[in-house]
Each structure stands twice: as C-alpha cells, then as structure tokens.
C-alpha positions, 0 to 999 in steps of 0.5 A, a space after each residue: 314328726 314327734 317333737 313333744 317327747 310323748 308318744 302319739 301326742 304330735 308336737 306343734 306345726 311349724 306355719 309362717 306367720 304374718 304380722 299385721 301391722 295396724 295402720 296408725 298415726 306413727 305409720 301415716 304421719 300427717 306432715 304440715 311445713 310452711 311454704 317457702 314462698 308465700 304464707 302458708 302451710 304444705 300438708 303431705 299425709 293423711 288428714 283424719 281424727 288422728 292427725 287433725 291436732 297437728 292441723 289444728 295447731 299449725 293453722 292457728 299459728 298462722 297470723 292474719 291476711 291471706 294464706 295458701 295450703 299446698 294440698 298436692 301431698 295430701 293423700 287421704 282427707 275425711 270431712 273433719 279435717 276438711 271442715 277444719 280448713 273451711 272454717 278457717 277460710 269462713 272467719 269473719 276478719 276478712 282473710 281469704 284461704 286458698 288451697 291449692 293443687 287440691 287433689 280429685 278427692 279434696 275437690 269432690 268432697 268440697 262439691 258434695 258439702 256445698 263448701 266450695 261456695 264458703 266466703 274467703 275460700 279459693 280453689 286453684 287447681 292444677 290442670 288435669 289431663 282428665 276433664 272433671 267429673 260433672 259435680 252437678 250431676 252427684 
C-alpha cells in the first residue's frame, strides 16, 4: 500500500512499538519507615547509589542507644549501601545495630566483606527451611 502520494515510493511501516522504561529511583523506591515497636527503622525497596541519600538521612535522625533495621522488604542491597548501615553499627558510642530478617543476599555479602564480625553489629535472622550456604567455603 502506497500512502505516501508518489508513485513507487512506498510509504512507512506501521510495526508495534515497545516502550523501554529505564528503571530509575522514581520506579524503585527505597522506602524506610520507623518501626512500630521498638527503635528503628524498615527498609523495603532497593538499596543502591540511587537510593543511599534516603538512608543516610533516616539513620542520621535516629538518636543514640540500641536500634534494629527490619530488612525483610529489602530486595536489592550493593556494597554502599551496606557499608552505610555498617558503620553506623562500628561508631564508637557504644550502640549496637541490629538487622533483622536480613535477606540470603544481605547475609552473603556480610560474610564476603568479613562485616558480620563489625563490633556493635548483630544479625538475627528468621529461620529458613533452606540450610545455609557454607560461607566459609566462598
């Protein structure tokens, strides 16, 4: 089908076209809300460069003594953004950070760095019908 009005031209091919989205902050939000029932803070989202301002901000609102972060909406971390929640567990006031129901990919990591041995750092983990990987053999 001619639709360009000059003979032996043809005219445009109509095709479906797919719209890549690029995946950004707005579309994967990194959400941190205080915990209901003791001090800290849930963090559900993806934890990286992007999102690592809004983490930084929340745990420097957090005052002195003992906190938890509920890590079980976490679903993506990289090495800064655990790095951020490390040191603030290894400050020298004393506090200890607790995180808890640290995802398989949160625990490997820990164990890869050797942060899971940082003073004033404390893992609780939910039981997993999985045994864990043997750490010590990576």
């Amino acid at each position: 089908m001619n639709t360009t009005g000059t003979p032996g031209i043809p005219g445009p091919v109509l095709a479906p076209v797919i719209a890549l989205i690029p995946r950004t902050a707005a579309r994967c939000p990194l959400l941190v809300t205080p915990l209901p029932d003791r001090a800290g803070l849930r963090i559900e989202g993806e934890l990286d460069c992007a999102t690592l301002p809004v983490l930084t901000r929340a745990l420097a609102s957090i005052g002195g003594g003992d906190f938890s972060v509920d890590l079980s909406g976490l679903t993506f971390t990289d090495v800064g953004g655990l790095r951020a929640l490390v040191t603030t567990a290894g400050l020298p006031d004393g506090r200890v950070l607790t995180l808890r129901s640290a995802p398989w990919h949160v625990r490997r990591l820990l164990y890869f760095t050797g942060w899971h041995r940082t003073p004033g750092l404390r893992l609780h983990a939910p039981p997993s019908p999985w045994p864990d990987p043997p750490w010590d053999h990576f």
